[in-house]
N, C-alpha and C positions, 0 to 999 in steps of 0.2 A: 488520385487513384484509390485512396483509401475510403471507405465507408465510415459513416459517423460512430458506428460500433467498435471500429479498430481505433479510433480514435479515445473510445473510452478503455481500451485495454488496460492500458499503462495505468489510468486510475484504479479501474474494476478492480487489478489484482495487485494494490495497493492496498483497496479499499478491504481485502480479504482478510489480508493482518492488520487494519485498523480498526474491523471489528469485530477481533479475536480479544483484542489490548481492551475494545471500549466495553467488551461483557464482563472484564474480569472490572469494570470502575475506572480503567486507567485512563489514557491520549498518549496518542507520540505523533509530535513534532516534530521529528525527525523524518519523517518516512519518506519524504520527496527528497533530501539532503541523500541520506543514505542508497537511495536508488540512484540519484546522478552517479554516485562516488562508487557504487556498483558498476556502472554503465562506465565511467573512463577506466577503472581498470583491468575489467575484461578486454576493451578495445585496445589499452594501451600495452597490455601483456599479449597478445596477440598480435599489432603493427608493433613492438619493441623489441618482442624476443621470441617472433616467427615461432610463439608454438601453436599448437593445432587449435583450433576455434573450441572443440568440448571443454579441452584444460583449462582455457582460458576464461569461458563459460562459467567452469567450479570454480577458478579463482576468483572472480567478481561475486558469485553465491556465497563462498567460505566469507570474504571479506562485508559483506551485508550481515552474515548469519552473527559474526563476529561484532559489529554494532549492534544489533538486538541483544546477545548476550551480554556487553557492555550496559544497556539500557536497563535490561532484566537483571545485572547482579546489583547495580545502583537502587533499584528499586526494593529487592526482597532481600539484599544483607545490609545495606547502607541504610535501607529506610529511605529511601529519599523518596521528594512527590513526584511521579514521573512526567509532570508536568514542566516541573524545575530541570529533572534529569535530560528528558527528550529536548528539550528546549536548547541546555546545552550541548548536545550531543548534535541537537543540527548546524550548528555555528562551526564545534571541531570538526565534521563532517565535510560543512562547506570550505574552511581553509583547506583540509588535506586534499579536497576534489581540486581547488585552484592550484596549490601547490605541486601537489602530482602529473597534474596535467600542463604547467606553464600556464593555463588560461588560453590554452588551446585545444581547437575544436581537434580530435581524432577522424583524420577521414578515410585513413588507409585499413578498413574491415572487412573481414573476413565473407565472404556470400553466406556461408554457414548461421551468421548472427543476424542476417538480415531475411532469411529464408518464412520466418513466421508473419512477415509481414510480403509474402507471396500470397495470392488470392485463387480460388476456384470457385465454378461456375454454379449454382443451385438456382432451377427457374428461372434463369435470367439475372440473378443475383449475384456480384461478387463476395465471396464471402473470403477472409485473410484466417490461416490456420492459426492467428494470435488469438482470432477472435475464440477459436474453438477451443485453443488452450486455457482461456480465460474461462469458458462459459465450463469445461470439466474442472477444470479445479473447484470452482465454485459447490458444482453437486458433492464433487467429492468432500469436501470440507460440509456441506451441509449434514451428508452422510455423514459425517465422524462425529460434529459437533450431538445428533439426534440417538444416534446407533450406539453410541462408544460411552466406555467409562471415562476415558478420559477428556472427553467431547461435554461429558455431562461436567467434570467438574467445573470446567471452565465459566458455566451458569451458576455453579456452585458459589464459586469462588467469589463472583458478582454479586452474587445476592448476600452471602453472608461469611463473611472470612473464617470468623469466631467459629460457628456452627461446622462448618469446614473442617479444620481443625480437631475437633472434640469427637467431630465420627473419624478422626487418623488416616487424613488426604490434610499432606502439609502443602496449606497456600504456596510459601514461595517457591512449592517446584511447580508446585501449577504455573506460577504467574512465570517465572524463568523461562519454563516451557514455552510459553507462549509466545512472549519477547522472540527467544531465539524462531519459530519456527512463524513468524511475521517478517524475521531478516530472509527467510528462505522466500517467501513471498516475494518482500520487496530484488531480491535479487533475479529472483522470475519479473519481474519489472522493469526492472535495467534491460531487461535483454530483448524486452519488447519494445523499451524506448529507442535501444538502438533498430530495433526492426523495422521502427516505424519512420525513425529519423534517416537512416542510413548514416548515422556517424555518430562518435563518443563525442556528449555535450555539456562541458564545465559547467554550463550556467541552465543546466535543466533543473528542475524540484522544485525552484523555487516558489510555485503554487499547489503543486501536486497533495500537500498534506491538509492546505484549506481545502481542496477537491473532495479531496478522499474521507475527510471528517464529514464533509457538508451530504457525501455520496452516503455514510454509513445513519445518518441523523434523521435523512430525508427517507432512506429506508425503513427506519422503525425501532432501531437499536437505539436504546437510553442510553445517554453519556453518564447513567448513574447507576448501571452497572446493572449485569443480571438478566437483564432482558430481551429479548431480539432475535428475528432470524434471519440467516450469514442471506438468502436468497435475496430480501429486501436490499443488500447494499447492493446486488448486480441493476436492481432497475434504480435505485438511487443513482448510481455511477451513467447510466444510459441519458437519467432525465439530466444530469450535471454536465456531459457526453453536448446530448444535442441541446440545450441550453446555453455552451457555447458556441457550439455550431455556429447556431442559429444569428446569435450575436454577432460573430465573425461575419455572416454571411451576409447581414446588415449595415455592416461597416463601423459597426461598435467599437470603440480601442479596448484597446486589453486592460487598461485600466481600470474602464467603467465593469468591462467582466467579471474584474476580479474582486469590484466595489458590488455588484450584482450578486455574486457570490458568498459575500461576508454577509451581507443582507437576509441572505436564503439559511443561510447557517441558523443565524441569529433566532428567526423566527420556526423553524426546525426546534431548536433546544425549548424554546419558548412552550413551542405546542406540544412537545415531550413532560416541560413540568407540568402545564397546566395540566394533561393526564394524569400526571402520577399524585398529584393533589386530589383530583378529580375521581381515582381510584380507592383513595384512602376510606 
């Protein structure tokens, strides 16, 4: 019933705060971990303690927003490479999801969290209101990123930290910023996972962050920082969308997709440096 566009949802607006993270130079690995671990505890504070779908909603948001902050204060008081940080942070992510959950599927949700993956008609067309929340957020972030001071520093910060700095825009609240408001993303992700799956899923994420890096690379944003516009990861995420589609549709195993996938990355970064050598 769903469209190969609601399919790429959960990535697209994955891929939003993955490359918020990859303009300032960073990566997080974590982003599919942290979206599952969103996704069970919305569903499970909802079927567990019968409160209303919205709270339940903010609580799965707070608790993502709450791992990017983690990611971000690792990064910009700790020093650490957020490659190391995210890296670990999707491992604790994924035991607290098993843990939390027993390693079971939630299926007793709310209509409420399942409502954005409801469809209406255009042309003949079904269209799923996730899709449409995906595709505004998108503008809107590209709006902020183009229009806004603090949209610009974000490019800022990417291209030169040091310089950053010396004009008095301290990096690590840029970069903190950022981190934290990628968790409010990823937690808008969770909620379309479950919109799409109709249940909280222990064992979701676990390709979402190859997805969503491959979806931000194929768009145009350099993983070295500084450069890119937020629009290119919506058709990155569409071409990655119907790319497995298509696969699937073919009778491809998941395997080789996600072997198809790493491939696609690979050569993605490849065609980003030989640009940026190319530029010099």
């Amino acid at each position: 019933p769903y469209t190969t566009l609601f399919r790429s949802a959960v990535v697209g607006v994955i891929a939003i705060g993955q490359t918020l993270i990859i303009l300032t130079a960073g990566i997080d690995l974590s982003c599919g971990m942290i979206m599952a671990l969103g996704s069970i505890v919305m569903t499970k504070v909802a079927a567990d303690y019968g409160l209303p779908a919205p709270i339940a909603i903010l609580v799965g948001i707070a608790v993502t927003v709450l791992f990017g902050m983690i990611n971000g204060l690792l990064v910009t008081r700790v020093k650490l490479p957020p490659f190391i940080v995210t890296l670990g942070v999707f491992n604790i992510a994924f035991a607290i999801t098993q843990l939390y959950s027993g390693a079971q599927t939630v299926t007793e949700v709310p209509p409420m969290m399942t409502w954005l993956g409801t469809t209406f008609a255009i042309g003949g067309t079904n269209i799923s209101y996730g899709t449409v929340l995906m595709i505004l957020l998108y503008l809107g972030v590209w709006f902020w990123l183009r229009e806004t001071a603090p949209g610009r520093h974000v490019y800022a910060v990417g291209n030169n930290p040091e310089a950053t700095r010396l004009v008095g825009i301290p990096p690590e609240n840029v970069l903190l910023g950022v981190y934290m408001l990628s968790g409010v993303f990823y937690g808008i992700a969770s909620l379309l996972s479950v919109a799409r799956t109709g249940v909280g899923d222990p064992n979701a994420g676990q390709t979402e962050a190859l997805d969503a890096i491959t979806a931000v690379v194929l768009g145009g944003t350099s993983l070295f920082g500084g450069r890119g516009v937020i629009l290119g990861s919506l058709i990155g995420a569409v071409v990655v969308g119907v790319l497995r589609n298509g696969l699937t549709l073919m009778g491809v195993s998941s395997v080789y997709q996600v072997l198809i996938t790493g491939i696609l990355v690979i050569l993605a970064v490849a065609v980003d440096q030989l640009s940026r050598k190319g530029g010099r």
